[in-house]
MITIBA-183468 format. One line per 2 residues: their letters; for each residue z, y, x of N, C-alpha, C. Coordinates in steps of 0.02 Angstrom, whole numbers, padded with zeros to 5 digits. Atoms other than C-alpha are relative to their C-alpha. Layout:
N
a = Z Y X Z Y X Z Y X; ... $
END
This chain:
346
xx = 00000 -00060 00043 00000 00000 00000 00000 00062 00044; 00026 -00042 -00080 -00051 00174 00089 00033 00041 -00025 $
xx = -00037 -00054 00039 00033 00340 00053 -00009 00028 -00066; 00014 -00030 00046 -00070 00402 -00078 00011 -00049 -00072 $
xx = -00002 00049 00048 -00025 00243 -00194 00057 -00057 00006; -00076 -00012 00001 00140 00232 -00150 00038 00002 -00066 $
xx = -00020 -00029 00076 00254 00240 -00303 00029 00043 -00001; -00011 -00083 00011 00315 00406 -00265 -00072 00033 -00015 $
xx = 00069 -00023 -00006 00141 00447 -00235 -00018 -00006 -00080; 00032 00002 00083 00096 00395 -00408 00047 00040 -00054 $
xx = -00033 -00050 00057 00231 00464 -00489 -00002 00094 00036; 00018 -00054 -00019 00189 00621 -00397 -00072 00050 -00040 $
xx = 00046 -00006 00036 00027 00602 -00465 00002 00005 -00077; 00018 00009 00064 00056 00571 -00643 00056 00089 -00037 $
xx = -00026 -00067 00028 00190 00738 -00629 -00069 00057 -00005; 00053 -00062 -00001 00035 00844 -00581 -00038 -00003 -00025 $
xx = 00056 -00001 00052 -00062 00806 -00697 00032 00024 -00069; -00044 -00029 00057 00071 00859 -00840 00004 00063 00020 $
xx = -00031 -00068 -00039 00102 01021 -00732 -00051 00042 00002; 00063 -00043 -00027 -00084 01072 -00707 -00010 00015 -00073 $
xx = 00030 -00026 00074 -00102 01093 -00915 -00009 00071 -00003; 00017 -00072 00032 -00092 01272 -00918 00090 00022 -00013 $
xx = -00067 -00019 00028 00043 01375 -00950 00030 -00012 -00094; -00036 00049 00055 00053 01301 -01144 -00015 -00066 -00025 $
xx = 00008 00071 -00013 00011 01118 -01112 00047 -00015 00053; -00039 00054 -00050 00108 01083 -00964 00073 -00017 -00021 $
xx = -00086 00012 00028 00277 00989 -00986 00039 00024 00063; -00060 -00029 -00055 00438 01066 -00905 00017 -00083 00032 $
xx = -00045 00053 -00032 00521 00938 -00784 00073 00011 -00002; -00091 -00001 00008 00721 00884 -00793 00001 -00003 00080 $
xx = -00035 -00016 -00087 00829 00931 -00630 -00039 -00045 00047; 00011 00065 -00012 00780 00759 -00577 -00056 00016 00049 $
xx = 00053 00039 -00002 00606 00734 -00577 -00021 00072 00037; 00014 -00051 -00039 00599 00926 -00504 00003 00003 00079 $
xx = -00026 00031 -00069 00676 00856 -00352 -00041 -00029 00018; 00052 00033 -00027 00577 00727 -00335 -00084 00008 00007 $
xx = 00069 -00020 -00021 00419 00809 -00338 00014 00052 00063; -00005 -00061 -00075 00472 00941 -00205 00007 -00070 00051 $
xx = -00015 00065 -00050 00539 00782 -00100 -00061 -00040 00043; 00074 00035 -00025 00364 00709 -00106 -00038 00054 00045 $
xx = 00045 -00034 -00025 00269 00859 -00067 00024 00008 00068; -00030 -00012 -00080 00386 00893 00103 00010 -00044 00023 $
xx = 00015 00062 -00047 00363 00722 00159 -00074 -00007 00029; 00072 00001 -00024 00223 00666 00265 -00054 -00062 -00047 $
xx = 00037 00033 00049 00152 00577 00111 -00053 00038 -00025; 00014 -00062 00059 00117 00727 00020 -00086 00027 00051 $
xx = 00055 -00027 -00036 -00085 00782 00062 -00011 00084 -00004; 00003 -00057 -00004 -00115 00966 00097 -00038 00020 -00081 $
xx = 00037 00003 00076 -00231 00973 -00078 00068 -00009 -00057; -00057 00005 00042 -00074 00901 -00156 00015 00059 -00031 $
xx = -00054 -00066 -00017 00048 01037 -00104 -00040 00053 -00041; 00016 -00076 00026 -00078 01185 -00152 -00013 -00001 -00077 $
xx = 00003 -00021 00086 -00123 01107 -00334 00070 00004 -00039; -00064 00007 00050 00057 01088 -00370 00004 00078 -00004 $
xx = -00037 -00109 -00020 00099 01293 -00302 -00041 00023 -00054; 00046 -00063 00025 -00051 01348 -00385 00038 -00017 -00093 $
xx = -00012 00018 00061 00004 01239 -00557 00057 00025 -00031; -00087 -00030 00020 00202 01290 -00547 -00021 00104 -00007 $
xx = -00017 -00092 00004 00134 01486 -00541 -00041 00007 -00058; 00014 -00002 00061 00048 01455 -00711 00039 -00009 -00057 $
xx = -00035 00020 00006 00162 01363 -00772 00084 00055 -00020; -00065 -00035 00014 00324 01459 -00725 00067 -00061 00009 $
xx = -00054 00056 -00002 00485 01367 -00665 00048 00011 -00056; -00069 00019 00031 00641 01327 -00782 00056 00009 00041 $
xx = -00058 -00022 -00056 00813 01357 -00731 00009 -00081 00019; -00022 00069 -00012 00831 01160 -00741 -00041 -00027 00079 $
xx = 00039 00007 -00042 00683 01157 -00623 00006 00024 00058; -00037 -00042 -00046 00749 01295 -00508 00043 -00050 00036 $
xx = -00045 00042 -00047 00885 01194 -00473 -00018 -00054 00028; 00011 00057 -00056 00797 01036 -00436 -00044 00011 00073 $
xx = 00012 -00019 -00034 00707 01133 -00329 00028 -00010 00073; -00061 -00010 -00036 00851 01190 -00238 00030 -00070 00042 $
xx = -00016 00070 -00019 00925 01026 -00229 -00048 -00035 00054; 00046 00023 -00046 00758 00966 -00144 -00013 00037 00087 $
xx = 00005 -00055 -00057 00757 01125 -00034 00046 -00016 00064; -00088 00004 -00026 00944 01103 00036 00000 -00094 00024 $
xx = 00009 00041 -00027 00914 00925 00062 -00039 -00041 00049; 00044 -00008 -00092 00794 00932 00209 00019 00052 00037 $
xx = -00011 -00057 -00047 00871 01086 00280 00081 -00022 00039; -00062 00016 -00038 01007 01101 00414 00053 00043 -00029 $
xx = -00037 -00046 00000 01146 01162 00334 00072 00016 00013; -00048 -00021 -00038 01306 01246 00380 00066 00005 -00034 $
xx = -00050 00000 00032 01481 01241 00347 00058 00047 00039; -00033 -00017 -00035 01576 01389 00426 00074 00015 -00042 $
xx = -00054 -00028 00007 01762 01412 00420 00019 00045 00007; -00022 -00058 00016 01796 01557 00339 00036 00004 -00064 $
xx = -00001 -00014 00064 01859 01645 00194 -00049 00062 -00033; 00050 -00067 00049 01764 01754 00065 -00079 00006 00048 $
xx = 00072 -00004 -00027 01588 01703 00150 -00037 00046 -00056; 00023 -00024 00058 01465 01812 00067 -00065 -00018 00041 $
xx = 00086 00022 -00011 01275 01751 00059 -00038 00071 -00019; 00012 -00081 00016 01164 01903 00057 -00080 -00056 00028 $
xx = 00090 -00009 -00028 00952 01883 00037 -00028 00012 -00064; 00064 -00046 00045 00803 01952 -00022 -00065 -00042 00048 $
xx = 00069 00048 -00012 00626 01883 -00005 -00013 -00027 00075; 00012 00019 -00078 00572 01775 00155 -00084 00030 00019 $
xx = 00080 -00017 -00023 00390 01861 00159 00044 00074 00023; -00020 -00065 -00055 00503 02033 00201 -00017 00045 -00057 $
xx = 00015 -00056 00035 00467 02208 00122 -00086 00041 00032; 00072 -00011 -00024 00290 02306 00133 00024 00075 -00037 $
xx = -00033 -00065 00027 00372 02476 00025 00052 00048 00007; -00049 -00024 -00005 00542 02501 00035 00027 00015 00081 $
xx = -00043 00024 -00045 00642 02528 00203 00056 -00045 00002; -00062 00057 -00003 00757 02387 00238 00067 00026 00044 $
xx = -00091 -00020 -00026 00943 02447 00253 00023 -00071 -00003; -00062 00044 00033 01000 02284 00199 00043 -00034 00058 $
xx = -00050 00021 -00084 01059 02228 00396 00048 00055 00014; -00071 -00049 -00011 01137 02404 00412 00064 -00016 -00037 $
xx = -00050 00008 00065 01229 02347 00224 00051 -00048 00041; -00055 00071 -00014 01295 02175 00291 00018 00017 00064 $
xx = -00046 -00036 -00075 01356 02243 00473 00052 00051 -00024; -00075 -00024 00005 01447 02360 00385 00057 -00026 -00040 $
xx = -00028 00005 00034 01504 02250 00267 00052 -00044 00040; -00003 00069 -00071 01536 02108 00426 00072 00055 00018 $
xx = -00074 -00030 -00039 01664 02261 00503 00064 00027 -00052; -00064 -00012 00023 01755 02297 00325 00030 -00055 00011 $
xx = -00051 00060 -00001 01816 02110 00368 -00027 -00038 -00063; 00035 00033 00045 01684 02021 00249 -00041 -00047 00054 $
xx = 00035 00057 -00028 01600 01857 00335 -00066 00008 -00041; 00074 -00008 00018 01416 01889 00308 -00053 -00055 00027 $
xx = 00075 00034 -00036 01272 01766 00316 -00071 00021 -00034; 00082 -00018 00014 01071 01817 00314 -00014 -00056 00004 $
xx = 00078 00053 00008 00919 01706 00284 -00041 00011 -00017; 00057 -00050 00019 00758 01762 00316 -00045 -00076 00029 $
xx = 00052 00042 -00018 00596 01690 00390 -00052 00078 00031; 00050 -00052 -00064 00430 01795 00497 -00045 -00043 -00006 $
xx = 00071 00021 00005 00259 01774 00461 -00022 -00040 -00051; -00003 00052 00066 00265 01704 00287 -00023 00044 -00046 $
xx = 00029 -00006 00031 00135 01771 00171 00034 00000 -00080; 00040 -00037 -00025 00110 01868 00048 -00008 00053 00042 $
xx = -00016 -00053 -00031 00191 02020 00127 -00010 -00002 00065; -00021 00014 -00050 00224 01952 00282 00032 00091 00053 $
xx = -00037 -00099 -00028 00321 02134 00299 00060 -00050 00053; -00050 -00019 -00055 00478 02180 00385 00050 -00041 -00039 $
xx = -00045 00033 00021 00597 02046 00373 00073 00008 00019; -00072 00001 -00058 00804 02035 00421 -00027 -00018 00050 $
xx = 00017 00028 -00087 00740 01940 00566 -00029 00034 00033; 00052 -00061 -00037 00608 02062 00621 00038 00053 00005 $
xx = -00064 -00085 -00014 00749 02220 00604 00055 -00043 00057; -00047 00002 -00058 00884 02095 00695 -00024 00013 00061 $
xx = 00036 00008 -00067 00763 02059 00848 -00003 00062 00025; 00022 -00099 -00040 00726 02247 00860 00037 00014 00012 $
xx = -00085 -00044 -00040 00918 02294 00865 00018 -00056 00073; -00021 00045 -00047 00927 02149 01009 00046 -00031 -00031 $
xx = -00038 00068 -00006 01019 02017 00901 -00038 -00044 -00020; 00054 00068 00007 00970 01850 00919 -00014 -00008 -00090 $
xx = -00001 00033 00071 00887 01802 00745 -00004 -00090 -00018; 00022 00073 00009 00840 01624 00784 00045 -00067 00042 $
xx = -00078 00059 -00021 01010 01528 00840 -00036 -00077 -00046; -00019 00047 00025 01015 01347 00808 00065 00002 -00054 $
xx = -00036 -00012 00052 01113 01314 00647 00068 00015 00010; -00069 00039 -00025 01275 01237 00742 00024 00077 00006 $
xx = -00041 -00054 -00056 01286 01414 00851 -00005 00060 -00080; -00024 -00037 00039 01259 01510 00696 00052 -00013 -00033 $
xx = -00063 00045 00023 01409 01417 00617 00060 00056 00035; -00057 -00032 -00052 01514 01479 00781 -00001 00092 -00005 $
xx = 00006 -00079 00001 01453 01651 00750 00046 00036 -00074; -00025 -00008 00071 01507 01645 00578 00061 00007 00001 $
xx = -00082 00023 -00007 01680 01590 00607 -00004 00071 00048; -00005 -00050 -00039 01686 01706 00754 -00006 00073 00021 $
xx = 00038 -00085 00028 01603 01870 00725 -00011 00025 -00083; 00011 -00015 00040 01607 01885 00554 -00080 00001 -00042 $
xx = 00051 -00028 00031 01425 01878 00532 -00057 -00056 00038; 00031 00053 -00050 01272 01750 00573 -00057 00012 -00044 $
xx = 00057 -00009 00038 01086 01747 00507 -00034 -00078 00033; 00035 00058 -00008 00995 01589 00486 -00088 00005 -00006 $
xx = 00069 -00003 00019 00804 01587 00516 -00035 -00072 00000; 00036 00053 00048 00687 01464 00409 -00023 -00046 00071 $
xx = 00032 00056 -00060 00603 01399 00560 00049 -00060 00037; -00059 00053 -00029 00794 01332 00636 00002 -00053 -00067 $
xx = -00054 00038 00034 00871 01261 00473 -00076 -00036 -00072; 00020 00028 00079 00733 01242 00313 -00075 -00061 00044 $
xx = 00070 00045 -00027 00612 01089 00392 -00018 -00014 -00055; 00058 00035 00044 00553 01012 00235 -00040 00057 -00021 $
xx = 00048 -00066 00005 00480 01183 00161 -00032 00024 00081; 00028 -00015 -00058 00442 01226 00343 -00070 -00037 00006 $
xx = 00057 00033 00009 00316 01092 00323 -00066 00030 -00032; 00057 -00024 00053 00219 01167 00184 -00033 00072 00011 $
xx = 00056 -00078 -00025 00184 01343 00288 -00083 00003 00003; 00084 -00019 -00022 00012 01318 00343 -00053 -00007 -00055 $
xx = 00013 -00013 00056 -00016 01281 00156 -00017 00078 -00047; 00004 -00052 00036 00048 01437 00091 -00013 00058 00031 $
xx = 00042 -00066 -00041 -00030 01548 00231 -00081 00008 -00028; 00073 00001 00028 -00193 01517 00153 -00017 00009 -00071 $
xx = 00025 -00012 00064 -00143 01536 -00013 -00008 00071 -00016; -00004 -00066 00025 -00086 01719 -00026 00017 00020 -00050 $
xx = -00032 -00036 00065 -00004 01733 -00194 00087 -00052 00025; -00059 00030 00005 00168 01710 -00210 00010 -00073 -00062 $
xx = -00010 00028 00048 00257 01538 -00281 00066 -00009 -00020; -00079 00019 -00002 00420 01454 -00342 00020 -00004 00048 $
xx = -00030 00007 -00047 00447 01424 -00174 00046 00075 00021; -00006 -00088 -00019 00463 01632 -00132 00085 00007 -00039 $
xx = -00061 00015 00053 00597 01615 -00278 00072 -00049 00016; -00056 00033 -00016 00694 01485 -00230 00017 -00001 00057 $
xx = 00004 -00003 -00050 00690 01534 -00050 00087 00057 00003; -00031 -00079 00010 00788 01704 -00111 00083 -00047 -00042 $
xx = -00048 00027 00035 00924 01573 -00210 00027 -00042 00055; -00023 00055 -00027 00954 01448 -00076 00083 00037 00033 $
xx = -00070 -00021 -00021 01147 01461 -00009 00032 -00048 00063; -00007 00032 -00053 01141 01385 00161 00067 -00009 00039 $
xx = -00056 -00001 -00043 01311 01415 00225 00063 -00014 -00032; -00041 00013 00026 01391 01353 00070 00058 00049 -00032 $
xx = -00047 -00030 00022 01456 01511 00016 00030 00019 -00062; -00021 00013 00080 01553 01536 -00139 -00033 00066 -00046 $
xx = 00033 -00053 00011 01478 01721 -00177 -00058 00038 00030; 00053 00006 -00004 01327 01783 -00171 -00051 00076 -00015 $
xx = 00033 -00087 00023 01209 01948 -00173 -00068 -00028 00000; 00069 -00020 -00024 01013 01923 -00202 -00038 00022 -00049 $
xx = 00043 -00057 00018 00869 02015 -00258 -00040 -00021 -00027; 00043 00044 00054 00735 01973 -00387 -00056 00056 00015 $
xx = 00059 -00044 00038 00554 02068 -00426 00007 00018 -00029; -00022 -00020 00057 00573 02070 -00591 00058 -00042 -00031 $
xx = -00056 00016 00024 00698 02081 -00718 00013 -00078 -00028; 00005 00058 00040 00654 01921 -00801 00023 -00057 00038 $
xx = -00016 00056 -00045 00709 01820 -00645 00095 00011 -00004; -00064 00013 -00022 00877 01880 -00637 00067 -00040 -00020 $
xx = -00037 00040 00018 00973 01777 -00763 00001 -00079 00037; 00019 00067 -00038 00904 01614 -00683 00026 00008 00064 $
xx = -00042 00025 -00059 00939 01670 -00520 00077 -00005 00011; -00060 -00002 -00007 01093 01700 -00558 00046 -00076 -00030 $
xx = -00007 00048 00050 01122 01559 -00682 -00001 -00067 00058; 00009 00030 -00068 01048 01449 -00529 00036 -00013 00041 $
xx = -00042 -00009 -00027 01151 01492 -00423 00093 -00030 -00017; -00034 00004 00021 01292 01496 -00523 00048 -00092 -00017 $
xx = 00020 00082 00022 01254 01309 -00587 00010 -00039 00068; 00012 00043 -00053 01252 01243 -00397 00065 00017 00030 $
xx = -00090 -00019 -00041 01458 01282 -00354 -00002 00062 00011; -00005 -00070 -00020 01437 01482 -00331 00056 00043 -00046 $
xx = -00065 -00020 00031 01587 01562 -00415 -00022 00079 -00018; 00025 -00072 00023 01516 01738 -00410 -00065 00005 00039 $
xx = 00085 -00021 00011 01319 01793 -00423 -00011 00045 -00011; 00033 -00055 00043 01256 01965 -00436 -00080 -00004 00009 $
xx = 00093 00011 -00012 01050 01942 -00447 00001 00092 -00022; 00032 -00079 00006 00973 02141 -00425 -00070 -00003 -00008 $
xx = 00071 -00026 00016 00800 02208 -00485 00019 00029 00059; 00018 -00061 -00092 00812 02282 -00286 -00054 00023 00001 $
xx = 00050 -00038 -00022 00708 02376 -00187 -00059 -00067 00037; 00066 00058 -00012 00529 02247 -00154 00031 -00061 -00021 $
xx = 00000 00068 00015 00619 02117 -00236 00052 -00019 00038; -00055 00013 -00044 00763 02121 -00100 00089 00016 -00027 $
xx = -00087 00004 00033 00966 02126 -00115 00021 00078 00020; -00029 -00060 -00006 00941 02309 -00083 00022 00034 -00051 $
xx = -00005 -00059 00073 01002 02422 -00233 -00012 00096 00030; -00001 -00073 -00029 00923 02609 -00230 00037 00032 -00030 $
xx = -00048 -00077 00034 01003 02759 -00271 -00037 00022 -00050; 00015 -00023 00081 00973 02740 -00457 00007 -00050 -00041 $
xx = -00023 00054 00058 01011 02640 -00613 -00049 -00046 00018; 00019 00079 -00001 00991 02461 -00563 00014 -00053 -00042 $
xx = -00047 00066 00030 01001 02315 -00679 00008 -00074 00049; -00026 00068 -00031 01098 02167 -00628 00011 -00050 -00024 $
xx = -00033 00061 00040 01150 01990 -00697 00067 00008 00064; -00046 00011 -00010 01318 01970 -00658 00042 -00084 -00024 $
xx = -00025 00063 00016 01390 01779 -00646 00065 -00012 00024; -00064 00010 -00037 01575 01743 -00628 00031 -00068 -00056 $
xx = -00039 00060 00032 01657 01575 -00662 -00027 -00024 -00060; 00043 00053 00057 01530 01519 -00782 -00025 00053 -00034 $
xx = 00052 -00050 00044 01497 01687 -00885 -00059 00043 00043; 00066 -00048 -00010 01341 01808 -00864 -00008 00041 -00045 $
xx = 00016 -00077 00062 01338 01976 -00928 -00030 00026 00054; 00050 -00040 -00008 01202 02103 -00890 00037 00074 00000 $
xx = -00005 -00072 00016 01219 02275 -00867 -00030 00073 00080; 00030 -00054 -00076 01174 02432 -00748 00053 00019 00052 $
xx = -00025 -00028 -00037 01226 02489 -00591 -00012 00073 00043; 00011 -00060 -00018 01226 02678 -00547 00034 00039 00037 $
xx = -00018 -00013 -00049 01252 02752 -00393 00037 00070 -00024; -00049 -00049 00007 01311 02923 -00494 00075 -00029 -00028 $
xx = -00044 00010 00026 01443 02814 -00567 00050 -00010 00052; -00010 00003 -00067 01503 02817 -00385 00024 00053 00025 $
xx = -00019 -00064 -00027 01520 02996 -00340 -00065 00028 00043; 00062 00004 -00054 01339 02956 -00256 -00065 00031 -00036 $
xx = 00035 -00069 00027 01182 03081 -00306 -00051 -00064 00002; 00081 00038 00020 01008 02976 -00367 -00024 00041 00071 $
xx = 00044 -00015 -00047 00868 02984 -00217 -00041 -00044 00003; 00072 00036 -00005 00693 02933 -00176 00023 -00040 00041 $
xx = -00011 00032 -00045 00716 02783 -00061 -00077 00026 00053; 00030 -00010 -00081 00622 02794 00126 -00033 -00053 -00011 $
xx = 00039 00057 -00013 00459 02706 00143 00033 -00047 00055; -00003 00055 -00041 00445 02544 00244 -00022 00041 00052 $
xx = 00017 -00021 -00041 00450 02577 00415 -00016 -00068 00054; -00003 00043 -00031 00426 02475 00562 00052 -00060 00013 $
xx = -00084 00045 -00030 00567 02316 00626 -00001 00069 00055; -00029 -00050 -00064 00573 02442 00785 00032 00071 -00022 $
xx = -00027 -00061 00039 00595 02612 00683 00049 -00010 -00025; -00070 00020 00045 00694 02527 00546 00077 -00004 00044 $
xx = -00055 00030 -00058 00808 02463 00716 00047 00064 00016; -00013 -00049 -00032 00806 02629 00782 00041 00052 -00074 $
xx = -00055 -00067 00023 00873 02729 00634 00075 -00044 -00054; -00057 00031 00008 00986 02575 00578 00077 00018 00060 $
xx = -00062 -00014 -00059 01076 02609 00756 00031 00067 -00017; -00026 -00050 00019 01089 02782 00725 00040 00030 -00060 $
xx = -00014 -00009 00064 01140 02780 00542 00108 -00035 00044; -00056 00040 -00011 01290 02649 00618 00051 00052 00066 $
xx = -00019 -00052 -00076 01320 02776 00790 00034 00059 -00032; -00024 -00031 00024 01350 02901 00662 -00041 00088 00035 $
xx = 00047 -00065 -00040 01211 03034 00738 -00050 -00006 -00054; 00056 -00009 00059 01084 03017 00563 00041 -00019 -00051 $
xx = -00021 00004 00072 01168 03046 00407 -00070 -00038 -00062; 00085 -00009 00031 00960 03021 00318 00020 -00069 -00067 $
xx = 00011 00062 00071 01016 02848 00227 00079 -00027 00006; -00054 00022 00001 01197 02864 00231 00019 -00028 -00063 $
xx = -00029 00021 00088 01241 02848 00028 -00035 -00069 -00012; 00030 00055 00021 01107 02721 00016 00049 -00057 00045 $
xx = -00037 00042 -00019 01217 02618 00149 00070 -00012 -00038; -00071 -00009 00040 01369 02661 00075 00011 -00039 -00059 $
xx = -00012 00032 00067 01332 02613 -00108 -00021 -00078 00026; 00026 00080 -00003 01250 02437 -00047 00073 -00055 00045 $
xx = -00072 00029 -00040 01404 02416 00079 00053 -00028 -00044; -00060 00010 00047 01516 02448 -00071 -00005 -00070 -00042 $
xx = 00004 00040 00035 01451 02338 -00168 -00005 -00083 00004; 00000 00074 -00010 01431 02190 -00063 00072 -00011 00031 $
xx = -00066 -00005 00006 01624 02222 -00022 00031 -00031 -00067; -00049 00014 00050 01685 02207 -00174 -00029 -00063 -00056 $
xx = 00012 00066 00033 01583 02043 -00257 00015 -00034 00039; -00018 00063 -00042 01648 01957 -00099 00103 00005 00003 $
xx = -00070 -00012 00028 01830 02003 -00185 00031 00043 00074; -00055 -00038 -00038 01887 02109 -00038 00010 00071 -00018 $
xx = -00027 -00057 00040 01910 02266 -00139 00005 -00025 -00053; -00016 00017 00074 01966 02253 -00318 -00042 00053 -00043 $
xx = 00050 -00059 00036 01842 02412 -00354 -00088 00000 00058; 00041 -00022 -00047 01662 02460 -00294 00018 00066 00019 $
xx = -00032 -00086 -00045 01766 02638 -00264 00033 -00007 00034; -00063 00005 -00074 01878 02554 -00147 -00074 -00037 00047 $
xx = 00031 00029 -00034 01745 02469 -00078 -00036 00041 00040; 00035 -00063 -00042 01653 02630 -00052 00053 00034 00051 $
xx = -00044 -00029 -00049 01823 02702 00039 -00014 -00049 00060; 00011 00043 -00058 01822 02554 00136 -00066 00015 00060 $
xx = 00075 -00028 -00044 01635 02572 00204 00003 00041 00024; 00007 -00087 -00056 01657 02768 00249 00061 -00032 00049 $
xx = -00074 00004 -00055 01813 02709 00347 -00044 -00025 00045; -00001 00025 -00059 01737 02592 00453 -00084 00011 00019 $
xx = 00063 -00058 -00032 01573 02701 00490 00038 00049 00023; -00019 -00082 -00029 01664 02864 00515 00062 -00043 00037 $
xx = -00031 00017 -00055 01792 02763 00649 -00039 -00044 00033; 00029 00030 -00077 01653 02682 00756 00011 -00067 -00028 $
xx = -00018 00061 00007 01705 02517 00681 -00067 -00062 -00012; 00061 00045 -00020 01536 02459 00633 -00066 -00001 00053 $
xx = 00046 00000 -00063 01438 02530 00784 00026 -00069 00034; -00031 00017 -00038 01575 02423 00882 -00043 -00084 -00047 $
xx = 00022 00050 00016 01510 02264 00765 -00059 -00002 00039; 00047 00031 -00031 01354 02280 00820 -00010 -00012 00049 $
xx = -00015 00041 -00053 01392 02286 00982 00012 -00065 00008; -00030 00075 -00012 01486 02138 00974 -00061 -00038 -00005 $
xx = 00048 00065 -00004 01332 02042 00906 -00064 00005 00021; 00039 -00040 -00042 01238 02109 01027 00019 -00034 00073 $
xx = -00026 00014 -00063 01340 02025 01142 00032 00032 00071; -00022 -00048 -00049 01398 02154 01226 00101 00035 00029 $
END
């Protein structure tokens, strides 16, 4: 019997043929059988033709939250993942193709959130279509921190520094497989989606960023559904875990409920503003340092409110207005320049 007639193989086959109907012919899949079609495709069973009619079929289609998760499940079970000893880990991401619009504060956010005494982990990826913008990894490299640790040493970083970033290429091998697939496709799929949900370091709370609004109950729900205790999913800036300086909606997931509602930076003490195009990883680097050095005020509030807020869903304030005190504290005393030093190695 050869790969393609295999009985995964066949039952691979007989899912994609339910999946390719159209968006009102195709049947949804249970957790299950969601799994096991991702499983197939990131094995060396799975034929390149496969892989692209499933992507192209699931973006007609449309995933389920049931589906999401088996996703997930499939995702997380070929990847390396991590278990650092800490408390109040907070997971923080936004898309692995990067940004192409917005400027990316969101490394300034989690460094400062890393020196109020919040354990921060990233997860990005570089060179992953469609954007293939400015990713965390592309802004760490530019400030000189390593982005591409083996899982183990990000672990030790975690525990140790408060703060660690995992890139796709170390830890996600089975999706890693399916790149040279989706470099050729150029539209985004479920994968992009569930890339932005995965929770590699096992943490119990959680910050990430959606496109649109219509994703955010699921991701949160997702999330929520897979051991996560607290979920805020954001309409961000490109789809990332940034929030601008202006009424954002959020899903909010805690201990099983989900309520909706806005988040507004005047409800803060903080003034609405245009966000700062995308700039370069090297620019972005360069006025992240300075924003942290405390020599460019230009995107202070925008750090501030994103600081606050990933403070206080990782329960170390009991307000996002203490959370915001917190943040100016440890900017205006050098405290998070001095982080980055540290993971800087210096």
């Amino acid at each position: 019997m050869n790969e393609y007639t295999s009985e995964a193989g066949e039952r691979f086959r007989k899912r994609l043929i339910v999946t390719a109907k159209g968006r009102h012919g195709a049947k949804d899949m249970s957790q299950q059988e969601a799994k096991e079609a991702l499983e197939f495709l990131v094995s060396a069973a799975a034929h390149p033709a496969q892989v692209g009619a499933f992507l192209t079929a699931m973006r007609f289609k449309g995933a389920t939250l049931e589906e999401m998760i088996g996703f997930l499940d499939a995702m997380e079970g070929t990847a390396t993942l991590i278990s650092p000893k800490v408390k109040g880990l907070l997971n923080c991401n936004g898309p692995y193709d990067g940004r192409k619009r917005a400027l990316n504060l969101s490394v300034a956010a989690a460094i400062v959130t890393s020196a109020a005494g919040v354990p921060v982990v990233l997860h990005s990826d570089t060179g992953l279509p469609p954007k293939d913008g400015v990713t965390n990894a592309r802004v760490l490299e530019a400030l000189n921190v390593e982005a591409a640790h083996e899982p183990a040493l990000v672990e030790q970083e975690i525990e140790r520094k408060a703060f660690g970033h995992l890139h796709a290429n170390r830890y996600l091998h089975g999706v890693g497989r399916l790149k040279p697939v989706r470099q050729v496709l150029f539209y985004r799929s479920f994968l992009h989606a569930c890339e932005v949900m995965l929770n590699p370091a096992g943490a119990k709370c959680s910050l990430i960023g959606a496109a649109h609004d219509t994703f955010l109950e699921r991701f949160a729900m997702a999330a929520g559904q897979r051991g996560q205790t607290r979920v805020l999913a954001i309409q961000g800036l490109d789809g990332g875990d940034e929030l601008p300086l202006a009424p954002t909606l959020v899903a909010d997931y805690q201990a099983g409920e989900l309520t909706r509602y806005i988040l507004a930076p005047t409800d803060f003490g903080l003034r609405e503003a245009p966000h700062h195009r995308c700039e370069s990883p090297s620019e972005t680097a360069r006025r992240t340092e300075a924003l942290l050095a405390g020599t460019d005020d230009a995107h202070l509030d925008a750090v501030l409110f994103n600081s606050a807020v990933r403070i206080y869903i990782a329960g170390k304030t009991p307000t996002i207005e203490a959370g915001l005190s917190l943040a100016r504290e440890v900017l205006s005393s050098g405290v998070a320049m001095t982080k980055l030093c540290e993971l800087r190695g210096l």
